[in-house]
Residue, then its C-alpha position, 0 to 999 in steps of 0.5 A: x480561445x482554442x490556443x488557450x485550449x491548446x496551451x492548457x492541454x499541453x501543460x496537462x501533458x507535459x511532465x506526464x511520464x516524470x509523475x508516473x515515474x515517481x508515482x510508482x517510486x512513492x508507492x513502492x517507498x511507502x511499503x518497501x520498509x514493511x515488506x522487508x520485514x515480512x519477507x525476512x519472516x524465515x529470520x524472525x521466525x528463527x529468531x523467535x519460533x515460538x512466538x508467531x511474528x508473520x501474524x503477531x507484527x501484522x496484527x500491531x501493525x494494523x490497529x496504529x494503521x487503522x486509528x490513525x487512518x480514522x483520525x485523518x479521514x475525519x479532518x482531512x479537508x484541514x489537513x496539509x498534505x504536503x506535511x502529512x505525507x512527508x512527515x510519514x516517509x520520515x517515519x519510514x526512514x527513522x524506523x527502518x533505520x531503527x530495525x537495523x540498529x536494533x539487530x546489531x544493538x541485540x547482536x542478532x540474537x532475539x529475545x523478548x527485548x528484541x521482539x518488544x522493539x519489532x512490535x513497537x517499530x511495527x506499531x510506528x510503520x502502521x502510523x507511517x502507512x496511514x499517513x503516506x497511503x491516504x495522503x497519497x491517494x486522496x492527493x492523487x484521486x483529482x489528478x490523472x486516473x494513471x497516477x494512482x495506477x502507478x503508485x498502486x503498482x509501486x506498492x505491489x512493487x515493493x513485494x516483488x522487490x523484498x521477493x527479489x533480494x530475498x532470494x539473492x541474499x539467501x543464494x549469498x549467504x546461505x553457506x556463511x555463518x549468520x547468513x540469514x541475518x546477513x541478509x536481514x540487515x542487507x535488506x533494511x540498509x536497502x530499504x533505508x535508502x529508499x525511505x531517503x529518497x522518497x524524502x527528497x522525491x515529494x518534497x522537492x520535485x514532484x510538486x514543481x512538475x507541470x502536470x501536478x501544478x496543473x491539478x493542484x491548482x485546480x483543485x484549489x480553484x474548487x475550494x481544496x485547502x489541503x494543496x496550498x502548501x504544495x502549491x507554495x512548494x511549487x512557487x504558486x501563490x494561492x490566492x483563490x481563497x482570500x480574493x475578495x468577495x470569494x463564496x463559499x457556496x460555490x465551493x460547497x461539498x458533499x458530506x463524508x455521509x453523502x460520499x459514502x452513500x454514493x460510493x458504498x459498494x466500492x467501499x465493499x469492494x474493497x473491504x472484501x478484496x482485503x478480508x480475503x487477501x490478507x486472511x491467507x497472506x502471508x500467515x496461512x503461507x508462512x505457516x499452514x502449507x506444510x512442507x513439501x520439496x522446496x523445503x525451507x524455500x517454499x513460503x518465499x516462493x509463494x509470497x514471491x508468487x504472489x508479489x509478482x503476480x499482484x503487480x502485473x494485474x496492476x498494469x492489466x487495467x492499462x489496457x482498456x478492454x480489460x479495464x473492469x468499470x461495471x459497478x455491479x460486474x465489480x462487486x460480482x467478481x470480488x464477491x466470487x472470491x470467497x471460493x478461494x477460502x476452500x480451495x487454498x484449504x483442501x489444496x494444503x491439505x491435499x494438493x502437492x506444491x504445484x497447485x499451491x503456487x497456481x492458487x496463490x497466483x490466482x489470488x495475486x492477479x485477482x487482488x492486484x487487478x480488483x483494486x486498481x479498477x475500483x480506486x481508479x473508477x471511484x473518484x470520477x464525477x467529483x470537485x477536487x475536495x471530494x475525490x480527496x475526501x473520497x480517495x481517503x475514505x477508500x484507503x479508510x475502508x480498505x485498511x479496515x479490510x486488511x485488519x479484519x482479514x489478518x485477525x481472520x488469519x489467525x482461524x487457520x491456526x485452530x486444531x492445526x500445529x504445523x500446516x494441514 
């Protein structure tokens, strides 16, 4: 008995860092396309001055995200995974692919067809979004708490990336013709490459690590449908939901209502660490800080602020000590968040670049630190189909987050023309 307790501890083990490695490439995949876009704002924002593209590609972006989260959480039980979340990195692929044909088929020189064709990718990487995110974390909320803490730190990667090339490529073209298109296009190559091999990454080898079979086929053994074709990847035939005199009642799950019940305060949580968030980054950093000594380079400081600041706070709950499990302690300190509304405000309006860049940083680690505590904490206590569920749910409610606080972004602008 304690061998066969051994052996299986073990194989929980084995392949433990692979799936974190590739976690973590997942995660800065499923947002690396989007990022691009946003960091390149100072080429769009050339491009089409007068038309508010920070603010105007995130609020397309965000509806698609959102209606098409909405449908998936609602069927996802029947839901392949392995589908949903290839099918949402081909998007990624084909669309950003489609960026860059875009600017060289308008030879980079704007224009409402220019601007219609960024809208309706914007709409199409919204749809990619909701079916990698909550494929993702759902698949990942009845494996190891690490994994989603890896994935969620890819996606704050990807920032730190965009940042990163960002600013390279601006060093590299800034004195050429075209500079900031060249370094548009660059941008997109890279991210099409990395669209390919998260591709390549889920399908053909993340489900054949031994840790991963492990937590798939005991999440299938508690009833979960949406692991089989994952399983039958991995070369595992799931024979648990046809052996003969199988019981349904053993595998019965708690509603969608009752998950929520119970988990209504992480849901908030994460609603208002979005709301938040997003009601400043990026527009009000693109448009409302004024302009002070950087100059031209000062939004992309910020947002690189902000990007690396909100991936090092991913990796802080690593450390247990500091790992925020409270539910109550949780929603206290997303709650006291709401004090940064007025100070980013008064800090635009008054304040020299200095503070801007401590205050952004601020909303970075809090941002990155808050989310990973509470998607980390929430799935525990739960049968392999209901953490699914609930991971889906949770990346429902933050999305919904992200909405509102972007259509809230768009109050800065009032009596404002440029900056406070």
């Amino acid at each position: 008995m304690a061998t066969t307790l051994d052996q299986n501890v073990a194989l929980k083990l084995k392949g433990k860092f692979q799936a974190e490695v590739v976690c973590f490439v997942l995660g800065l995949g499923s947002l690396v396309a989007w990022n691009s876009m946003m960091t390149i704002g100072d080429y769009y924002y050339k491009l089409f001055p007068t038309y508010h593209p920070s603010r105007v590609l995130t609020i397309i972006y965000l509806p698609f995200s959102l209606v098409t989260m909405v449908i998936l959480t609602h069927n996802e039980s029947r839901i392949n995974t392995r589908m949903r979340v290839i099918t949402g990195y081909t998007i990624f692929f084909v669309c950003t692919l489609l960026v860059l044909v875009l600017d060289l088929a308008m030879s980079g020189k704007g224009g409402i067809i220019h601007y219609i064709g960024l809208c309706a990718l914007s709409a199409s990487f919204g749809v990619a979004d909701a079916l990698v995110q909550g494929g993702m974390v759902g698949d990942m909320s009845f494996m190891c708490p690490e994994f989603i803490q890896s994935f969620l730190a890819g996606l704050a990667a990807s920032g730190v990336l965009t940042s990163a090339l960002r600013f390279l490529t601006k060093v590299a073209f800034e004195k050429s013709d075209n500079g900031l298109r060249k370094g548009a296009l660059l941008f997109f190559a890279i991210s099409t490459c990395f669209e390919l091999v998260c591709i390549i990454l889920y399908a053909n080898y993340f489900p054949k690590l031994s840790i991963v079979k492990y937590y798939r086929s005991k999440a299938a053994s508690e009833g979960s449908k949406t692991v089989s074709a994952d399983l039958a990847a991995a070369g595992i035939q799931n024979e648990t939901n046809n052996q003969v005199g199988f019981d349904d009642k053993q595998h019965e799950r708690l509603s969608n209502k009752q998950l929520f019940l119970q988990n209504i305060d992480y849901a908030a949580d994460l609603f208002l660490i979005y709301v938040l968030t997003l009601s400043i980054v990026p527009g009000f950093l693109y448009e409302n800080t004024g302009s002070h000594q950087l100059g031209k380079w000062y939004a992309l400081v910020l947002i690189a602020v902000f990007n690396v600041s909100d991936l090092i706070s991913r990796y802080i709950p690593f450390i247990k000590l500091l790992k925020l499990e409270s539910r109550k302690c949780l929603l206290a300190a997303i709650l006291s968040r709401v004090l940064l509304i007025p100070a980013f405000y008064f800090t635009a309006k008054y304040a020299d670049q200095g503070w801007m860049i401590l205050l952004v940083s601020f909303l970075g680690l809090t941002n990155g630190y808050l989310t990973v505590c509470v998607l980390t904490v929430a799935p525990k206590g739960y049968k392999g189909p209901e953490q699914n569920a609930l991971g889906n749910f949770l990346v429902l409610i933050l999305e919904c987050g992200i909405f509102v606080g972007d259509a809230l972004d768009w109050l800065w602008l009032i009596g404002k023309s440029q900056g406070f």
